[in-house]
N, C-alpha and C positions, 0 to 999 in steps of 0.2 A: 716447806710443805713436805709434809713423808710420802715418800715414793719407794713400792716394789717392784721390782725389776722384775720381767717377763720373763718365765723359763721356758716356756712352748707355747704354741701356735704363730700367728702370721699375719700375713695382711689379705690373706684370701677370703673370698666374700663367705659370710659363714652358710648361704645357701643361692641354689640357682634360680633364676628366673627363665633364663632365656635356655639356656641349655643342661641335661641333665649328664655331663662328661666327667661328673665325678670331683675331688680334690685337685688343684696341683700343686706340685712339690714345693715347697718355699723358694728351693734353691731355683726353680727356672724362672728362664727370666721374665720379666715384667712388659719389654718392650712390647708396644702394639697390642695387648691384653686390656680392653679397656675397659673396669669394671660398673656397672649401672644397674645399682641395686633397686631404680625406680621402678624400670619397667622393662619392657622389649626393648630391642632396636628397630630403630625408625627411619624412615626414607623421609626427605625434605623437598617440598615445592613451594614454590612462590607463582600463583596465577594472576596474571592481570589482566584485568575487564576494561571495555572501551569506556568507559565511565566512573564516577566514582562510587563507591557498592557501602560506604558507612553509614548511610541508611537504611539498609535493607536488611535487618538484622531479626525482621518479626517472624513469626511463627510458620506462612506460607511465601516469605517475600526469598527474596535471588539468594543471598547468603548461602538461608536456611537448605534453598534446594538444592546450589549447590553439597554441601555439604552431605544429602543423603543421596546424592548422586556417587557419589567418591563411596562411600558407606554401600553400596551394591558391590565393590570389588574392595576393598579394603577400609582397616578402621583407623575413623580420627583422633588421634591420640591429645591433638592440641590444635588449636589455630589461631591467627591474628589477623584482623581486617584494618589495612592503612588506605584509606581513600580509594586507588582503586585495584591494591594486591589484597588476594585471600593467601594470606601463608602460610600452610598446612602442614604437620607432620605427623605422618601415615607409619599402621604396621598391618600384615607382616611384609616385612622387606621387600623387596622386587613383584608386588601384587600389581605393578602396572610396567613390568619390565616386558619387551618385546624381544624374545629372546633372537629372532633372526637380524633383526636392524639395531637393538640396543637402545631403544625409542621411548623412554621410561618418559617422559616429558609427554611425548605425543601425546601415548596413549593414556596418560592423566588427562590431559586437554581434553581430549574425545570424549574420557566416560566424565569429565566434570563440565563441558559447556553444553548446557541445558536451556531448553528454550524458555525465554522471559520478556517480556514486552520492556522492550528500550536499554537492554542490558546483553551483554555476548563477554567472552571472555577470549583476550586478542592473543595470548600469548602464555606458556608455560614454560619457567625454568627450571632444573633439578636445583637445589640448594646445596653447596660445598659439604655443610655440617654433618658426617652422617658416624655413629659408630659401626665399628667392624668386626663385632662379634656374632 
């Protein structure tokens, strides 16, 4: 197969999403640089409901409210409903962080458990995955 060998550019994303900081040089380094041409970065939680919520997926049912409950302080970029986790990833970044306590879980739980006949949501964790740009 014929192949021409690159004389210039690089592996730098050819435009920004997330921030507008300009080029960087080829020659620095890459480490910790993590490029995601998809979209934003995203903050991860995993909520679970005293119950299982895979039914609840209609129009005015728990999901849904959840869902525009978190959407009053931040937007939902993706989610997944397993029995009874909602697990959600949110932007822009630290839209639920507590800057005094570092409560980012908490204060998810707060603005996402909403009242719903026979449904609560028992517990919030932050999710490991997150990028750091």
């Amino acid at each position: 197969m014929a192949y021409i060998a690159p004389v210039n550019g690089d592996s730098q994303p050819v435009f920004a999403l997330d921030t507008l900081n300009g080029p960087v040089a080829p020659s620095t380094s890459l480490a910790g640089a993590p490029v995601q041409p998809a979209g934003p970065k995203l903050d991860f939680f995993r909520l679970v409901a005293n119950t299982s919520v895979n039914g609840e997926g209609g129009v005015t049912e728990y999901v849904a409210n959840v869902l525009q409950a978190v959407q009053q302080t931040s937007t939902v970029a993706m989610y997944q409903v397993d029995g009874v986790a909602i697990s959600l990833a949110t932007y822009p970044t630290g839209a639920f962080a507590n800057s005094t306590t570092n409560t980012s879980s908490a204060v998810m739980l707060a603005a996402a458990n909403i009242t719903y006949t026979g449904f609560q949501l028992d517990s919030c964790t932050s999710v490991g995955f997150k990028l750091t740009t």
